[in-house]
C-alpha positions as CSV (number, residue, x, y, z in Angstrom):
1,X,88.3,84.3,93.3
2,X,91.1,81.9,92.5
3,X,92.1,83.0,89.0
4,X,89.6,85.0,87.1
5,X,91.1,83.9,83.8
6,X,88.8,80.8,84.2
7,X,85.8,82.5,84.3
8,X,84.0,81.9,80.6
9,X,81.2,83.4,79.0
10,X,79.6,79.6,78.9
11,X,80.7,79.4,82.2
12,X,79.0,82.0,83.6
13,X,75.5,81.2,81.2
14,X,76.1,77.5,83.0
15,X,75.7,78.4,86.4
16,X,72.6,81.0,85.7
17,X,70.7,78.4,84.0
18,X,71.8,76.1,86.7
19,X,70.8,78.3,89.2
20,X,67.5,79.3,87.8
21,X,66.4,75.9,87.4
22,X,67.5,75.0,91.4
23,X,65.4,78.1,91.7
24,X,62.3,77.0,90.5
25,X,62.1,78.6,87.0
26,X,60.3,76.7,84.5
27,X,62.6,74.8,81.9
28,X,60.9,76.0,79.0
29,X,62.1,79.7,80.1
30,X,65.3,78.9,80.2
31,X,65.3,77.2,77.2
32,X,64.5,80.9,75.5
33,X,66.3,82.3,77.8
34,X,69.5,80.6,76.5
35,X,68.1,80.1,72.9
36,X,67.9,76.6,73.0
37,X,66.2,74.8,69.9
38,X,65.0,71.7,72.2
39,X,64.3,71.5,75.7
40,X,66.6,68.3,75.8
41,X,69.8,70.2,76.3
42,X,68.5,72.6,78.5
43,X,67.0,69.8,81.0
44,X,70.8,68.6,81.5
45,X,71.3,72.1,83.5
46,X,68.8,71.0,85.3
47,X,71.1,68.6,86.9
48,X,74.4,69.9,87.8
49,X,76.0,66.8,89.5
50,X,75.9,65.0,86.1
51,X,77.9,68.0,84.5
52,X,81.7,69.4,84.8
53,X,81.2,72.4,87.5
54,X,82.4,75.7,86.0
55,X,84.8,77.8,87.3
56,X,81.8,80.2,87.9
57,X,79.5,77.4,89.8
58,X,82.6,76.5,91.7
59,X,83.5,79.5,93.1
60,X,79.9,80.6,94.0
61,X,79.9,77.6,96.1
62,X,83.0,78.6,97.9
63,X,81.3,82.1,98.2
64,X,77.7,80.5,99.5
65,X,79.9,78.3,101.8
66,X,82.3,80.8,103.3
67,X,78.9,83.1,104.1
68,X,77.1,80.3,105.9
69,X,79.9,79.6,107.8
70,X,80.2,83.8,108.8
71,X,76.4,83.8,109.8
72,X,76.6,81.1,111.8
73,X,79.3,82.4,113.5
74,X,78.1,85.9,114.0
75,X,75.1,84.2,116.0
């Protein structure tokens, strides 16, 4: 982790709903999940290239990445 000081409460919220969504869960479960009033600002989680990556979402990335790159060469 590059500097845990960036890690946010919104941050980390971010990258579950984000990674619910890319999971399949159903938008109006996230929207409770998260307390949303309207399903319109929940559906922009439901794509992540149109928002700022969090400090969280970023370093899972580098996480995901750096264990791909481990099982592939383990094999």
């Amino acid at each position: 982790m590059p500097d845990a000081r960036q890690l946010s409460t919104h941050g980390i919220r971010h990258s579950v709903a984000t990674a619910l969504l890319d999971a399949g869960e159903d938008l109006s479960v996230v929207q409770a999940l998260l307390g949303h009033a309207g399903p319109d600002t929940t559906q922009a989680y439901a794509h992540p290239d149109t928002l700022n990556r969090s400090p969280a979402d970023r370093i899972d990335q580098r996480m995901a990445t750096a264990a791909e790159r481990r099982t592939r060469h383990a094999h």
